[in-house]
C-alpha positions as CSV (number, residue, x, y, z in Angstrom):
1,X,64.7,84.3,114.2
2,X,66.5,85.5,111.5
3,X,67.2,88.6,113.2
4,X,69.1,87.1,116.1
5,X,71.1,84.5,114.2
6,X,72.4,87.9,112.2
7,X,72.7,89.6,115.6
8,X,74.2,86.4,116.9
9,X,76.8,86.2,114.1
10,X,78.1,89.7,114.8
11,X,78.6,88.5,117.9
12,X,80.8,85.8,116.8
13,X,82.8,88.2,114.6
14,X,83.1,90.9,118.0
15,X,81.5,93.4,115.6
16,X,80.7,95.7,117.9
17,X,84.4,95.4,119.9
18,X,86.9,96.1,117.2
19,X,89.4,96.6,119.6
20,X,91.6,93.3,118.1
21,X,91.2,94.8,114.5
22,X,92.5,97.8,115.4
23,X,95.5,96.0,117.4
24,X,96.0,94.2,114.0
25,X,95.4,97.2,111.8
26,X,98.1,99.8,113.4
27,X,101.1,97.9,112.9
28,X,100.4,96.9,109.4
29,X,99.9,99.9,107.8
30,X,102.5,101.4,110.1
31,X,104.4,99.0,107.8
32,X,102.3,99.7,104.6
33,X,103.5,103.5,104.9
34,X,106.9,103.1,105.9
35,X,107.3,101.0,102.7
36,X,105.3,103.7,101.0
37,X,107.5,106.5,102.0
38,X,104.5,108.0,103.9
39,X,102.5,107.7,100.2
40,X,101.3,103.7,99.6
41,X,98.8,103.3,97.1
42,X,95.6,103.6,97.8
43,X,94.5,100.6,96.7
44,X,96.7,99.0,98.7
45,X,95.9,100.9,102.1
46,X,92.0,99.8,101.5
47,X,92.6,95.5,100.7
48,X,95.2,96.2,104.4
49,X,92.3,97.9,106.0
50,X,89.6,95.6,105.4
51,X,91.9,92.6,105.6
52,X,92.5,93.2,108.8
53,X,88.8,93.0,109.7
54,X,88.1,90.3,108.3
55,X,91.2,88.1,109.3
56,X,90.4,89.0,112.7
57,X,86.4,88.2,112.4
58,X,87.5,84.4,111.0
59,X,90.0,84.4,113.7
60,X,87.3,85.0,116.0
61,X,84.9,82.8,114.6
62,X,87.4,79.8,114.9
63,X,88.7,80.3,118.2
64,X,84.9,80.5,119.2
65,X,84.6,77.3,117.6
66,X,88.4,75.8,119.0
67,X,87.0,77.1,122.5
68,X,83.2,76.0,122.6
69,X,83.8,72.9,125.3
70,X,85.9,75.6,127.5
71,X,83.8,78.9,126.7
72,X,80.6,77.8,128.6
73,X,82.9,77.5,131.9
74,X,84.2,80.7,132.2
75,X,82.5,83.7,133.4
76,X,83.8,86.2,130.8
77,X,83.0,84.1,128.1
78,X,79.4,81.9,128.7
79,X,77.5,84.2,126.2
80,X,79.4,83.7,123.3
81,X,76.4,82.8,120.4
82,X,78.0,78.9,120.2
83,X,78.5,78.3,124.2
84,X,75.4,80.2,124.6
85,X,73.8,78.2,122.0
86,X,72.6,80.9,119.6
87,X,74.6,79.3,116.8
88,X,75.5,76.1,115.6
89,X,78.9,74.6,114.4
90,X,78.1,74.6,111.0
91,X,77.0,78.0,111.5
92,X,80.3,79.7,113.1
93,X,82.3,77.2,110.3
94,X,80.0,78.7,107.5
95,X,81.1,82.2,108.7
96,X,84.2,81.1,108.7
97,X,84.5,79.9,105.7
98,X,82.6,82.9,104.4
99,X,85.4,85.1,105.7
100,X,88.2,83.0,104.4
101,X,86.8,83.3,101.1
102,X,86.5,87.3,100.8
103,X,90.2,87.2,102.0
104,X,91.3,85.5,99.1
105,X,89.6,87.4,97.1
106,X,91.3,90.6,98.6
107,X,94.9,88.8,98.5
108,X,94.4,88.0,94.7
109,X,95.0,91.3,94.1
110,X,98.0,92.0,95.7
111,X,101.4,90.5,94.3
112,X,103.1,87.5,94.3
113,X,105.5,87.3,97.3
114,X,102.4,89.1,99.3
115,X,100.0,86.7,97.8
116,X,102.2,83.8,99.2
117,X,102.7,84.9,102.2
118,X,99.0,85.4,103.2
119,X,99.0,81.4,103.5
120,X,101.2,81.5,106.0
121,X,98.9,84.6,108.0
122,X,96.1,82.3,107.2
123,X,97.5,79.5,109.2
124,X,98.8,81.5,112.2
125,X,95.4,82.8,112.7
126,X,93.7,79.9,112.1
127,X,95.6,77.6,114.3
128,X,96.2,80.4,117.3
129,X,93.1,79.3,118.9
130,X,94.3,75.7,119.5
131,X,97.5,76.7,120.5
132,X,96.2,76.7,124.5
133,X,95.7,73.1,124.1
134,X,99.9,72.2,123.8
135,X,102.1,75.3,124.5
136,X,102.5,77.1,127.6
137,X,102.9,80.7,126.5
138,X,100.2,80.6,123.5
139,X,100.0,84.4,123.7
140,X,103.1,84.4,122.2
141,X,102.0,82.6,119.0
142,X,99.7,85.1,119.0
143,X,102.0,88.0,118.9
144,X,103.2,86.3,115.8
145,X,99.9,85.7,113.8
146,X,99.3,89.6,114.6
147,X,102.7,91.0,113.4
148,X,102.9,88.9,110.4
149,X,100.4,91.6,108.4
150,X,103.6,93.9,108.2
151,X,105.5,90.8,106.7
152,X,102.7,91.1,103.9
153,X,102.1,94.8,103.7
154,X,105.6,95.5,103.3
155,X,106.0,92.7,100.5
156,X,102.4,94.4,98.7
157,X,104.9,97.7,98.3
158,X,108.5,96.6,97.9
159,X,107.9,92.4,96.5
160,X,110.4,92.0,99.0
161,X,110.7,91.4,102.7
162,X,113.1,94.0,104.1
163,X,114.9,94.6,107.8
164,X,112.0,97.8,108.5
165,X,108.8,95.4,107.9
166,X,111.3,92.7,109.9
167,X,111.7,94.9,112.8
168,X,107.9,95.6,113.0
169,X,106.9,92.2,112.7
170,X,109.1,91.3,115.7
171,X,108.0,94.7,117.8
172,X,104.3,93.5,117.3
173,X,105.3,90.0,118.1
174,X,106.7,91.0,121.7
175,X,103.9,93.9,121.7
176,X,101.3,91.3,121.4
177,X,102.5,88.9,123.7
178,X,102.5,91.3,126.4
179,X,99.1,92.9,126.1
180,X,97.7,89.5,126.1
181,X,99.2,88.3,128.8
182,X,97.2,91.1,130.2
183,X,94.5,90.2,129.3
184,X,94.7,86.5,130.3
185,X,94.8,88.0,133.6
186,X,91.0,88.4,133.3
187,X,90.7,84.6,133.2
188,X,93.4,83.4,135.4
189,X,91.6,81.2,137.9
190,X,88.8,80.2,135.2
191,X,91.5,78.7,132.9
192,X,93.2,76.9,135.7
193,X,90.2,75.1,136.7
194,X,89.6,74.2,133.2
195,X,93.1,73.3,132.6
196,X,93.6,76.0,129.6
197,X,97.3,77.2,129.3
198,X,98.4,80.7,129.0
199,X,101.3,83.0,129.5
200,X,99.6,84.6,132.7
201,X,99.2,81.5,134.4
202,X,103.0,80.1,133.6
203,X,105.0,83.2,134.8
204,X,102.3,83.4,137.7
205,X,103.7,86.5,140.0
206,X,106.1,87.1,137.4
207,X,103.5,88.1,134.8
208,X,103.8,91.8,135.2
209,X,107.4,91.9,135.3
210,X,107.6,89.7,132.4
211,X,105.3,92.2,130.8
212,X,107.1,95.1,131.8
213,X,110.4,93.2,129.8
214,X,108.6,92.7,126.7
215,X,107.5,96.1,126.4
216,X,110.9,97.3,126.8
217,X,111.8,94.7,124.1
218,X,109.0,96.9,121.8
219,X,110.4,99.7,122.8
220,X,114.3,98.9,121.9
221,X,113.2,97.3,118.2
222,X,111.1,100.6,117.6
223,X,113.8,102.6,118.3
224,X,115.6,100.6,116.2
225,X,113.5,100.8,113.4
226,X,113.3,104.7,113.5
227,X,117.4,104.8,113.4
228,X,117.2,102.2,110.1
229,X,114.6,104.2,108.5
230,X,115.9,107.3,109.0
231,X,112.6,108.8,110.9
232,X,112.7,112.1,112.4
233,X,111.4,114.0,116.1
234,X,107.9,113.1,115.0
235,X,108.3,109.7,115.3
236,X,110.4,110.1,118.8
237,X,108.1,112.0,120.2
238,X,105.3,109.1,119.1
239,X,107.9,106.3,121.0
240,X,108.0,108.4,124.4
241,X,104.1,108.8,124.1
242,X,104.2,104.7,123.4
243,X,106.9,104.2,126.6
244,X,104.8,106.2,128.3
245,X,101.6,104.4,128.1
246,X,103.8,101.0,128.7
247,X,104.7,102.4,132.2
248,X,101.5,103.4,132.8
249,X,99.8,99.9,132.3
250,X,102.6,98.0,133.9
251,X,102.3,100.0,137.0
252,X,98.4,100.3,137.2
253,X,98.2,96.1,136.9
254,X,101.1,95.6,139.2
255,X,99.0,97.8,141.7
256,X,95.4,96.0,141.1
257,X,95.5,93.1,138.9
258,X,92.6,92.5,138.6
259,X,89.8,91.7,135.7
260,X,88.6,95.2,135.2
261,X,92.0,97.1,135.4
262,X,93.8,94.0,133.5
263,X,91.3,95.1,130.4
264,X,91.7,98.8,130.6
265,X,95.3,98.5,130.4
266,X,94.4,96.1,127.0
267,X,92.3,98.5,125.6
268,X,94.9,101.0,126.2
269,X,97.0,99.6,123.3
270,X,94.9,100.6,120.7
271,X,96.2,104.0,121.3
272,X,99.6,102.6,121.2
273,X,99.2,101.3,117.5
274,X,97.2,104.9,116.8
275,X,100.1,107.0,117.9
276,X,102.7,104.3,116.6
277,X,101.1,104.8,112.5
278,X,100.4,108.5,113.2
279,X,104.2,109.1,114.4
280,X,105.2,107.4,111.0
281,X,102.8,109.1,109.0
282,X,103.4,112.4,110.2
283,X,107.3,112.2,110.2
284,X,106.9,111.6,106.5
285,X,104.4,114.3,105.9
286,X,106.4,117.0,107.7
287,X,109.6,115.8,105.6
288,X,107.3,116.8,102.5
């Protein structure tokens, strides 16, 4: 028994699909090392890295527990350990909770203005999952809880909030929003029997050119962000890998959109984050 409750509570935390940690990882220390100059403390670099695992394993555990009436009705989701019934409420809350907790303990350490604005990453991820229940476009909400970790990773170097770590935040924020909507596709006709809002559902046949518009909007503030910061070829070259990718997605979904293209394409972004820090990192490193 006890061995499936633990196997049950990675489950909750999507231990075994990290693809959402690294889609909350890549931008902030693509933040973390632009602040840096290419060279952020170490320290620093490890509380960002397992931050982001473990804000994304309470944010999992909540939404399981925001989406345990709807979970049960739709086809992609049934097995989850609380629709499923291999955990209990006070189980997924005590996880939770648990996470919470260690997160705290991580942002103590960081300084003020970074310290502070953790609360406000706490309550974006925390209150994402409920966001389905009253807005039309929740994807967009969370494009914002994901971006905000290069709000906070910028403040940990600079204890301040600059236009770079702005520019990021938004980038991510449009980024987000867009590979979501993707993968809301998945779930399209489950959620409108079940009367669960998304972005996929309100722009309908418009999704994938509403898509295709954000990811230019990525595009134009990463561009942006290279000409502010002074980046070099390195971090060019990264962007037309990135655009590259963005065209690819948008025209593979257009063609079949349908559940098992829809989450390739989402996977695909986790390359987009790697090459995104990798173009920073390197353009610094070449600079010496």
């Amino acid at each position: 028994m006890e061995r499936e409750k633990i196997r049950a509570s990675l489950d909750l935390i999507r231990f075994a699909r990290p693809v959402g940690t690294y889609l909350v990882l890549f931008p902030t220390l693509s933040s973390l090392f632009l602040a840096g100059s290419g060279r952020p403390p170490l320290i620093l670099i490890i509380i960002f890295s397992l931050g982001s695992f473990i804000m994304r394993s309470a944010g999992c555990a909540i939404n399981d527990f925001a989406d345990r009436e709807f979970d049960g009705k739709v086809e992609r989701t049934k097995g989850r350990p609380l629709a499923s019934g291999r955990l209990t409420v006070k189980e997924a809350l005590f996880t939770f909770i648990l996470f919470i907790t260690v997160a705290f303990i991580l942002a103590l350490m960081l300084n003020r203005l970074a310290f502070y604005l953790c609360f406000v990453g706490l309550f974006l991820a925390t209150s994402y999952p409920f966001m389905k229940r009253f807005i039309q476009i929740p994807q967009a909400f969370m494009g914002i809880a994901f971006g905000w970790g290069a709000i906070i990773a910028w403040a940990a170097v600079r204890d301040r909030v600059e236009l770079p770590a702005v520019l990021i935040f938004l980038a991510t924020a449009l980024w987000a929003t867009a590979y979501d909507t993707i993968y809301a596709i998945q779930d399209i006709e489950d959620d409108r029997r079940i009367g669960v809002r998304s972005s996929a559902i309100f722009f309908g046949k418009h999704a994938v050119r509403v898509v295709s518009f954000l990811y230019a909007g990525t595009m134009a503030l990463l561009l942006l962000l290279g000409i502010i910061s002074r980046l070099g070829p390195v971090y060019y070259t990264a962007l037309a890998a990135i655009a590259a990718i963005f065209v690819y997605q948008v025209v593979r979904v257009n063609a079949s959109p349908d559940r098992e293209t829809a989450f390739r394409a989402f996977k695909s972004n986790v390359r987009v984050g790697a090459i995104l820090l990798a173009g920073i990192v390197l353009d610094f490193m070449l600079k010496g």
